[in-house]
C-alpha positions in Angstrom: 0.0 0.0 0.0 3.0 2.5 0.8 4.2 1.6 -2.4 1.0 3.0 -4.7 0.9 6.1 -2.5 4.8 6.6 -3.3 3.9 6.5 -7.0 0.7 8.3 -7.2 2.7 10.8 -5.2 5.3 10.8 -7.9 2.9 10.8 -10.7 1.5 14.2 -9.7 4.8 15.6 -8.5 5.7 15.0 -12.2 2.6 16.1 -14.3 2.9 19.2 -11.9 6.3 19.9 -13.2 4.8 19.3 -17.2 2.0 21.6 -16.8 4.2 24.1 -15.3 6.5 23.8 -18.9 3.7 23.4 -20.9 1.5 26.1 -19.5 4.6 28.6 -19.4 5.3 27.5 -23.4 1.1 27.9 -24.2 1.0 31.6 -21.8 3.7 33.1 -24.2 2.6 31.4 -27.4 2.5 34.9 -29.2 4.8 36.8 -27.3 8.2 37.7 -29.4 10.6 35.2 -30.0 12.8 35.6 -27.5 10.2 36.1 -25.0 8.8 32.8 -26.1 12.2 30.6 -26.1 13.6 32.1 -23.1 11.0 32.4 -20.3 9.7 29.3 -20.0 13.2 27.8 -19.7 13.1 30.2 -16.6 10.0 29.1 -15.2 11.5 25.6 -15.2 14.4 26.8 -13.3 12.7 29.0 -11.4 10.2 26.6 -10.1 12.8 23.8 -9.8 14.6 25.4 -7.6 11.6 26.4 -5.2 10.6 22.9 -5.2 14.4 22.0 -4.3 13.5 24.7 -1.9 10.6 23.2 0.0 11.9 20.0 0.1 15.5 21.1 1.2 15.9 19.4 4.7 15.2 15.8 3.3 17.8 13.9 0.8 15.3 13.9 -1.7 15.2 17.5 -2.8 18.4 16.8 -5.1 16.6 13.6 -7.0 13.4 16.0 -6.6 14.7 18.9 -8.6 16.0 16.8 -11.3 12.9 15.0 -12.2 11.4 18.4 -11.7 13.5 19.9 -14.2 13.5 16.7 -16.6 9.0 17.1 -16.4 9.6 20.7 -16.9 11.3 20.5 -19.5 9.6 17.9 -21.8 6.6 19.9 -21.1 8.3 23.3 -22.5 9.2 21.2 -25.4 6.0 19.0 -26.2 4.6 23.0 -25.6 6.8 24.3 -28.6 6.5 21.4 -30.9 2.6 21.1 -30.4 0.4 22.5 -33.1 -1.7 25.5 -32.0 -5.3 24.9 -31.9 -7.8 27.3 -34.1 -4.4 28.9 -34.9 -2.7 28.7 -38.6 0.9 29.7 -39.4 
């Protein structure tokens, strides 16, 4: 039983850290260029490291952070390569 907690736990620890990549990517869809490639890379940073910060007393905040990051950033990506919907080039 403490095992499926552990990895529902870790399943929405991880889609957290998507939708934060994804919805950063999707926020600044028509924002400039460099608006659009460089904040969300931030906000994965950013909120990495406040995760890492919440967690920082236990020895899991270092794996923590990276599979924040490693979420984060596949959601930043699947957010840049995903066509917009109702919206043509």
């Amino acid at each position: 039983m403490d095992s499926l907690v552990a990895l529902v736990v870790l399943t929405v620890f991880a889609l957290a850290a998507w939708f934060t990549g994804w919805g950063a990517v999707r926020l600044l869809r028509r924002a400039h260029l460099g608006w659009y490639a460089g904040v969300p890379l931030l906000v994965t940073a950013g909120s990495g490291y406040g995760m890492a910060w919440l967690l920082w007393p236990s020895y899991c905040a270092g794996p923590a952070i990276v599979l924040w990051w490693a979420c984060a950033l596949f959601g930043n990506i699947s957010g840049w390569f995903c066509p917009a919907r109702g919206l043509h080039a």
